[in-house]
C-alpha positions in Angstrom: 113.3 88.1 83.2 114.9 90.6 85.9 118.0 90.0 87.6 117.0 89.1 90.6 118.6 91.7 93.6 120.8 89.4 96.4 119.8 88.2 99.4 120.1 91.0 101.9 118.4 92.3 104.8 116.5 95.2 102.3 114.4 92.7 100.6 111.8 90.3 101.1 111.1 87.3 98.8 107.5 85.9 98.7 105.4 83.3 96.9 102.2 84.6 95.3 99.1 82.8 94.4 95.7 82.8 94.4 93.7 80.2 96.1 89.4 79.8 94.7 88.0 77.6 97.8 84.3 76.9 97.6 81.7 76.3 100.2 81.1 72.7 99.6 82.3 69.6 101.3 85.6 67.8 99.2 85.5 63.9 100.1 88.7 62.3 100.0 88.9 58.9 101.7 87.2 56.4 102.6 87.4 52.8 104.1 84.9 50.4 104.0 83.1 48.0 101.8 82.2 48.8 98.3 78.6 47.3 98.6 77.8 50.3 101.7 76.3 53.0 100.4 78.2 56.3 101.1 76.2 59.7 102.2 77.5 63.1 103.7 76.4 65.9 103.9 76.4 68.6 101.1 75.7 71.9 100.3 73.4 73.7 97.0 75.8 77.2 97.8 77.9 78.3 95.0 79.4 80.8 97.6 83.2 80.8 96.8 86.4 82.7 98.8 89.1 83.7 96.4 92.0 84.5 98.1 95.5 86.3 96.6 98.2 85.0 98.8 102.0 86.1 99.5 103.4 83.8 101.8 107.0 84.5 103.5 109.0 81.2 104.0 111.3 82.8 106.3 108.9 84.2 108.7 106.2 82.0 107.8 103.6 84.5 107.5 100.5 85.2 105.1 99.4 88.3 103.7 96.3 87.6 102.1 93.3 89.8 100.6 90.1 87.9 100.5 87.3 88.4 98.5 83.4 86.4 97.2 84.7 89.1 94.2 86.0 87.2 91.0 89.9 87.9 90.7 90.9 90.5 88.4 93.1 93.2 87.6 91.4 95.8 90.1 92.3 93.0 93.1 95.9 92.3 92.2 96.7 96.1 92.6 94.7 96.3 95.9 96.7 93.4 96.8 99.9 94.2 95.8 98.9 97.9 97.7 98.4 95.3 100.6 102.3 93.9 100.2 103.7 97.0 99.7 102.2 98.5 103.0 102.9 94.8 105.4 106.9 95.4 103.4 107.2 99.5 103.4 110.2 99.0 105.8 112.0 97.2 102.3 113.6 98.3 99.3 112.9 94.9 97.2 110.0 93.0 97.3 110.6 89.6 95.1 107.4 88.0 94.3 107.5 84.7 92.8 103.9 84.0 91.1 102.6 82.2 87.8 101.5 83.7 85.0 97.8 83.9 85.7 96.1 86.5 83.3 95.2 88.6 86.1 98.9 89.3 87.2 100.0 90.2 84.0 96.7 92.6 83.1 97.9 95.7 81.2 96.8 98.2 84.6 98.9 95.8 86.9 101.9 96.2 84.9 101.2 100.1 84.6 101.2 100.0 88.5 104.1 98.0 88.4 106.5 100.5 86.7 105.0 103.2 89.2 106.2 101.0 92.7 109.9 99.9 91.2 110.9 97.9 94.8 108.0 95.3 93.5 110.0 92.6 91.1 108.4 89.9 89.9 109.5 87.0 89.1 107.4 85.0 87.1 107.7 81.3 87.7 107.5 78.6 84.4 104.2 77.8 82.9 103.2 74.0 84.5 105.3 74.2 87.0 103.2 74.7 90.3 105.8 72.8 92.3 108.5 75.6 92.5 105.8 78.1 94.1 105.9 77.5 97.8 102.4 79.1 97.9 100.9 75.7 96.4 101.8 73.7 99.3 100.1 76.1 101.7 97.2 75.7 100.2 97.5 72.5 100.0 97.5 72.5 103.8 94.6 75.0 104.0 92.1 73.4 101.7 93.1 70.1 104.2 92.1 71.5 107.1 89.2 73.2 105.5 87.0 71.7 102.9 88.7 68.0 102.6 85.9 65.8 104.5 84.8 68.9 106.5 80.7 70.1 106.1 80.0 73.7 107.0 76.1 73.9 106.8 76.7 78.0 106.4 78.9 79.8 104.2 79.5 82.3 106.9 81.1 79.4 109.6 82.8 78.5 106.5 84.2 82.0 105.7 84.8 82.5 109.2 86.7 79.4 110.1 89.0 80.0 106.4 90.1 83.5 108.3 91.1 82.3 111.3 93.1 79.6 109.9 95.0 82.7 107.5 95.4 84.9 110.2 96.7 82.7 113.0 99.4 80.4 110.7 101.6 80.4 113.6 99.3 78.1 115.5 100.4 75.4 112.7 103.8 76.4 112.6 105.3 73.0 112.9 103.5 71.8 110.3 104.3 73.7 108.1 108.2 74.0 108.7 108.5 70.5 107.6 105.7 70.9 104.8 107.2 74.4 103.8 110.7 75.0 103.0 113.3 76.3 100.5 115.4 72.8 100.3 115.2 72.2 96.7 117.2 69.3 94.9 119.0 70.6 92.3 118.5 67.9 89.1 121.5 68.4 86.6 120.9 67.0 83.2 124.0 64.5 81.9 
């Protein structure tokens, strides 16, 4: 691994991830008597938004690339085209992401060595707890897909964007579900 630049005002730390939400209803609770019989609605799509995320805890802000395109190689590097223009005003751009095959393709790391102020830093395998990203999404597929029916993909689609691009209208929901106070567990 890197050593990981400090803190200063040059850099930027963000947590990546991608995020596969499909255009079907996700029922989560209910309360009633087991002898009712439960119906919702539900749709036949297979439509699916894959999103690559790199959300800023400081500022609390997304910078997303969206796509009904599977997630490979050829998206990271758009993507990461996508940080390095939202962050060309710093010289370090920290991302801390898992190892999913598609970050670690043999192009990406060829693009890597080619934009040096992108360090990654790649988080332990089963360990989806110390990427902030998670618990975005988390949020997101809450307010999405969890007991929500969308009878067409494209209110679906639409209503996913305008959750991403307007975080700030759930800003103090996610201060309190988002942060950077970890609990440091020593072993004895």
């Amino acid at each position: 691994m890197k050593k990981l630049p400090q803190n200063n005002e040059s850099m930027v730390q963000l947590f990546v991830d991608g995020m596969h939400l499909v255009h079907q209803v996700i029922p989560t609770f209910y309360w009633g008597s087991s002898k009712d019989r439960i119906t919702f609605n539900s749709n036949s799509s297979r439509n699916r938004l894959n999103i690559l995320g790199a959300y800023d805890v400081q500022t609390q802000t997304l910078v997303h690339l969206s796509s009904e395109d599977n997630c490979d190689a050829e998206q990271v590097i758009k993507f990461l085209k996508l940080i390095c223009k939202a962050y060309h005003d710093r010289d370090s751009i920290i991302l801390h992401m898992d190892n999913a095959p598609y970050f670690h393709a043999e192009i990406v790391r060829e693009w890597l060595k080619k934009n040096p102020q992108i360090i990654i830093n790649s988080l332990p395998p089963y360990a989806p707890n110390l990427n902030l990203i998670e618990r975005l999404w988390r949020f997101v597929k809450g307010q999405l897909v969890r007991n929500r029916y969308y009878e067409k993909y494209k209110t679906f689609r639409a209503n996913a964007f305008r959750l991403l691009n307007h975080l700030e209208d759930y800003a103090d929901d996610l201060k309190t579900l988002i942060n950077d106070n970890f609990e440091i567990v020593r072993q004895k």
